[in-house]
Structures are given as structure tokens and as C-alpha cells.
N, C-alpha and C positions, 0 to 999 in steps of 0.2 A: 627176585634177586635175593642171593643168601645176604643177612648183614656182618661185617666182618667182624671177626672175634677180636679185641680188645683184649690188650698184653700188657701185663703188669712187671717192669723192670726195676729193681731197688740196685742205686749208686752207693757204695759207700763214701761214707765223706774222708778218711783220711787215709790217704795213701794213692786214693783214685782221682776224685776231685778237689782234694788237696794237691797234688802233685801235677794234673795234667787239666787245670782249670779251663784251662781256655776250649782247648777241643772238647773235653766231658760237657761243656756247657752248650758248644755248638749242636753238639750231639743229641743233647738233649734238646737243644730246639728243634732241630730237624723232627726229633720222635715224636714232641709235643704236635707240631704243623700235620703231622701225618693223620692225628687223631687216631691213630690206633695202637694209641699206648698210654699206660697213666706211668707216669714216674710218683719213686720212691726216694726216697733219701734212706739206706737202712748204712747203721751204727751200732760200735759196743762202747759208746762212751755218756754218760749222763747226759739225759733231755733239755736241761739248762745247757750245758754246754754246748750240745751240738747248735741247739738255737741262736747259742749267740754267734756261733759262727757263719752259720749261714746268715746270720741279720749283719754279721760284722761285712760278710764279703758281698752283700748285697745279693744272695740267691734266693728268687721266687718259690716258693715252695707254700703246698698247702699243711697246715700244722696236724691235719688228720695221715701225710703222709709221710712224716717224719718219723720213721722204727729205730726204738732202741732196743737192741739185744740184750739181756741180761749174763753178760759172762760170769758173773759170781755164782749163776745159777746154772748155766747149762755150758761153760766153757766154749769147746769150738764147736760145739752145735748149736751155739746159740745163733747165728743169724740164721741156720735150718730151720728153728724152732718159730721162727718171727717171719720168712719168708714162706712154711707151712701153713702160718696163721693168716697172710693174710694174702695167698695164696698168688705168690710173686712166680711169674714163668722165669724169670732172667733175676741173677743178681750178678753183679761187676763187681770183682773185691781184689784186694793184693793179698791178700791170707790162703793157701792153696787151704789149708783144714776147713776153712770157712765153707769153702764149696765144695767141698769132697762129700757131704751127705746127700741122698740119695731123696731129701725131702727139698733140695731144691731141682727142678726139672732141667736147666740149664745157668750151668755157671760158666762167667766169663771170667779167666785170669789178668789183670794187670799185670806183669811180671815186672816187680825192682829193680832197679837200676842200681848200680851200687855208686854210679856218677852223677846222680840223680838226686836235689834234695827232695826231702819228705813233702816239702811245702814248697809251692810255683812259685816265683817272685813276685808273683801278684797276689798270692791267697795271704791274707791276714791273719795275724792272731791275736789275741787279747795281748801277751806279751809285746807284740811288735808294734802293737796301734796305741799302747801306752807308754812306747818313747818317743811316739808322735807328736802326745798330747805334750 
């Protein structure tokens, strides 16, 4: 019996599981139970940052699988460049230039909502969880 190939998907975090937390997370479970997937968290925003996000909204994540793109360095090829490297079949992003390069093998569009905030009413931010405190 073949063993099955094992798929590498990077979620980005803001626009996708910022905006649609609940089912991206379901989602992600599901993918997680299948065993034939490893999730990513891929991002162009600073590693402290994203970490405290996902620590803020309580998301399981392993910290080897958390990618941060360098947009200063490679612009909108920058999540190409990071799902090339670490050799992502799927990434899910709301940025259509993000996956328009040909070094990622399949891109998933989230398409904007324009009635739609940025952030779910459950996802957290540093700013929102400090007029908590």
C-alpha cells in the first residue's frame, strides 16, 4: 500500500484568519484530523507580531511553522519566496499578487468583502485587548 503524500498549506493570518476565524480554524481542524496535511501560518508582517497574535487569539501553532515574508525585501513575491522555501503546495491569502507567482503550486483566493471587517469579532488585537485591561 502507497503511503499518502502529505500537503503543506500556509494560512495567512490577516485578512484570512483574521477575518473568517472561526471556520479557518474549523478548517484547519478538519485538515489537522486528516493527518495529511501540516499547516502553516504564512505572513508579511514582523515575527513578534504575528506571535503575539496568535498567542493573543489563543491559536495552536507550531513556532517552526510560523513564515514570515520579507516584503521589504521581495514585495509581492514575497510569500512565493517563503512558500518556495519551504515548499508549501497550498497557500490561502486575500492579496490576489501574493499568489499570482508561479512558485506557489496552488493559491487559494479569499476575496474581500467590502461589508466585511478586516478583523472577526472574535479575533483580538493588542489594541483591543488593552482597553480590556
Amino acid at each position: 500500500m502507497r503511503k499518502p503524500k502529505i500537503y503543506r498549506i500556509g494560512f495567512d493570518i490577516g485578512g484570512v484568519l483574521s477575518t473568517h476565524t472561526d471556520m479557518i480554524l474549523a478548517l484547519i481542524g478538519s485538515l489537522e484530523k486528516s493527518r495529511q496535511w501540516e499547516i502553516y501560518y504564512i505572513t508579511d508582517m514582523p515575527r513578534d507580531s504575528a506571535e503575539d497574535l496568535l498567542r493573543l487569539n489563543q491559536v495552536n501553532y507550531e513556532p517552526s511553522r510560523l513564515l514570515c515574508a520579507d516584503w521589504a525585501k521581495h514585495e509581492s513575491r514575497c510569500k512565493a519566496v517563503i512558500a518556495k522555501e519551504y515548499s508549501l503546495d497550498v497557500v490561502v491569502d486575500d492579496h490576489l499578487p501574493y499568489l499570482s507567482d508561479e512558485r506557489i503550486p496552488l493559491g487559494l483566493m479569499v476575496v474581500p468583502r467590502p461589508n466585511l471587517s478586516y478583523n472577526s469579532n472574535i479575533w483580538k488585537t493588542k489594541k483591543y485587548s488593552q482597553k480590556l485591561e
